[in-house]
N, C-alpha and C positions, 0 to 999 in steps of 0.2 A: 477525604477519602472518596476512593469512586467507588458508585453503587455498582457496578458493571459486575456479573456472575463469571463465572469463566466454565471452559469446557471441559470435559472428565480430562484431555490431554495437556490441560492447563493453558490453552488458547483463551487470548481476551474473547469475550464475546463483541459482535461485531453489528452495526447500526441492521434497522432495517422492520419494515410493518409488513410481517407478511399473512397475507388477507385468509389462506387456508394454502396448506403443502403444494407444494408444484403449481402455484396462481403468484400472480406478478403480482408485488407488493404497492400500498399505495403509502406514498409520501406525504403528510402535512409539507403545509410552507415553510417551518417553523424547524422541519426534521431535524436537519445540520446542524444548527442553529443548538439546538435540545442532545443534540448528542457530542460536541463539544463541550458543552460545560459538564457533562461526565467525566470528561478524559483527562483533564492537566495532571492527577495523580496516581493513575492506573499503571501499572509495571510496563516498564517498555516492551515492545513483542520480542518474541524469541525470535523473529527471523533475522529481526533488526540488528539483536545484542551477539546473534552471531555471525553476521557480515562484520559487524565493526572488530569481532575478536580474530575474524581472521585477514582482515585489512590489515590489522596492528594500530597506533596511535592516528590520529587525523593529521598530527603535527604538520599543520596548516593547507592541507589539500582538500579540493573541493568534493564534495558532496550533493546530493540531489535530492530532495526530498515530493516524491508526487501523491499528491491527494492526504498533505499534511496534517488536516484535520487541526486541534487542539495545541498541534506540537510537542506531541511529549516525546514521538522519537529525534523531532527536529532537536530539542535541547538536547538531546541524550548524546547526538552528533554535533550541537557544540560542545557541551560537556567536554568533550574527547578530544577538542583540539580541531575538529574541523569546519570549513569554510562552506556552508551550506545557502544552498536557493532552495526556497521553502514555495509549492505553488497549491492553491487550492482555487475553490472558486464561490464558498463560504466565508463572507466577509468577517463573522467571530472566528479566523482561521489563526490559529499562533496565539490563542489566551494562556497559557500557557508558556509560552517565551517573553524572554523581556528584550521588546521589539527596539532597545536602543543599541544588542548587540552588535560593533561593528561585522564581527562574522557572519551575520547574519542578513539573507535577500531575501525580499518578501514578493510571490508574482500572485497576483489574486485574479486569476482565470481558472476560465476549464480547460478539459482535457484536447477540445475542438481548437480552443483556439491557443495551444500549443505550438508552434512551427520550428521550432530549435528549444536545444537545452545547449548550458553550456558546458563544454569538456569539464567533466567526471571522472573522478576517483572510485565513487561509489555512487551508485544510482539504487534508489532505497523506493519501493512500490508498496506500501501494507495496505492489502485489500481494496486497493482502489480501483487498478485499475480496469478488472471489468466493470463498474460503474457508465460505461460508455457502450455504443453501439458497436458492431464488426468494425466497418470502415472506418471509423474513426480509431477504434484498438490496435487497429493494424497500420494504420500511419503512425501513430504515434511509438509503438514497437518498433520501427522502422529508425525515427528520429531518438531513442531512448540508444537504441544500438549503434549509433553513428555517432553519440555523444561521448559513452564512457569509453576512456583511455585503455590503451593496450596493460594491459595488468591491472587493471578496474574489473570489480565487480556489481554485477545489475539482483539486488533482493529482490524477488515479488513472491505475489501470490495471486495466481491464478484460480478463479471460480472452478469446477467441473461441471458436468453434464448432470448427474445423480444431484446436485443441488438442488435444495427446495424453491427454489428462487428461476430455474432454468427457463420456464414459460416465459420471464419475466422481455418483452420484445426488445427493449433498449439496454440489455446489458450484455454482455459477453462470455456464454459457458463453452468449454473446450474438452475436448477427449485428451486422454494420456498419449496417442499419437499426435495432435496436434501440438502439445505442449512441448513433444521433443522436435518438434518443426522448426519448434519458433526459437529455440535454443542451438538450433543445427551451426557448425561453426567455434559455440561458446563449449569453455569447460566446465561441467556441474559441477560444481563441490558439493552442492545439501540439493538432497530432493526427499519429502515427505511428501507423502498422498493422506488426506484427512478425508474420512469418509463416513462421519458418525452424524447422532443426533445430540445437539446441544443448545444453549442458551443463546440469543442474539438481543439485542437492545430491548426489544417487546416483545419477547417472545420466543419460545424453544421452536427448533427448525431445524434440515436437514445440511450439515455442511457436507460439502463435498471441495475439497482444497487440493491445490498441487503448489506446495512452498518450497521455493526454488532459489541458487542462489549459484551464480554463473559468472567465470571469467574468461574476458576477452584477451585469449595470447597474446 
């Protein structure tokens, strides 16, 4: 079982050391590493279980998984039937699948050195992808949106600005206008704004969230 707490609105709690509210968090070497082997049995996220119920079956279409972590939603997406590229750039990434799935691709990079993804059904983000810098967020939103398919849907979940973590210089936080920027184009099915104080890997902290869940006509 995982130790992980969750949040009053039943969100897993999500990695992260942060030093005191609004100051950029520091990382052990060790971090990823230490918060993967929490996760193989953890409920898979809600943003996740509700892209794939409104997908329908995977019945054998591809799938995207970025910033996989442990893979528990990666299983959950084969589970279902679909044909999943799993990418992280924590080499314990996928303890949690069993890596002889033929369904299953494994890319073990980061977010930088991403330059294509391949055509998607569904393109699945949990809390990863501000993990990166601006310019790097915004090429890769570029190439995320260029991947999935006309009736494909993109899960993420965007940091906000009111996060405890905002100071933080190498990650990515966004205003509720920016977020319908980046979405300009796509049709929203799900938008929740989370903007409370809850639990995260070591420690209670401000989330501030916009989980979003968008199809390309």
């Amino acid at each position: 079982m995982s130790h992980l707490s969750r949040t009053p609105s039943g969100r897993p709690a999500e990695p992260g050391d942060p030093a005191a509210s609004g100051s950029p968090f520091v990382r052990a070497d060790d971090h990823w590493a230490r918060y993967n082997a929490e996760q193989g049995d953890r409920d898979v996220r809600g943003n996740c279980r509700r892209a794939m119920a409104l997908a329908g079956p995977g019945a054998g279409r591809t799938a995207v998984d970025l910033g996989c972590g442990a893979g528990r939603e990666t299983r959950a997406l084969l589970e279902a039937g679909w044909r999943v590229t799993a990418y992280d750039n924590e080499p314990t990434m996928l303890s949690a699948v069993d890596p002889t799935d033929p369904a299953l691709t494994a890319r073990l990079l980061g977010f930088e050195e991403i330059t294509e993804l391949p055509p998607a059904d569904l393109i699945y983000a949990g809390y990863a992808l501000p993990f990166q810098g601006r310019p790097s967020f915004d090429r890769l939103w570029t190439v995320i949106r260029s991947a999935v398919r006309p009736g494909g849907r993109i899960a993420v979940d965007f940091f906000g600005v009111r996060d405890s973590w905002s100071a933080t210089p190498w990650m990515t936080f966004l205003n509720a206008v920016e977020v319908r920027t980046l979405l300009d184009g796509l049709t929203v099915e799900h938008w929740q704004e989370q903007d409370e104080v809850g639990p995260a890997f070591s420690g209670s902290k401000h989330w501030h969230v916009f989980e979003v869940i968008a199809v390309r006509p």
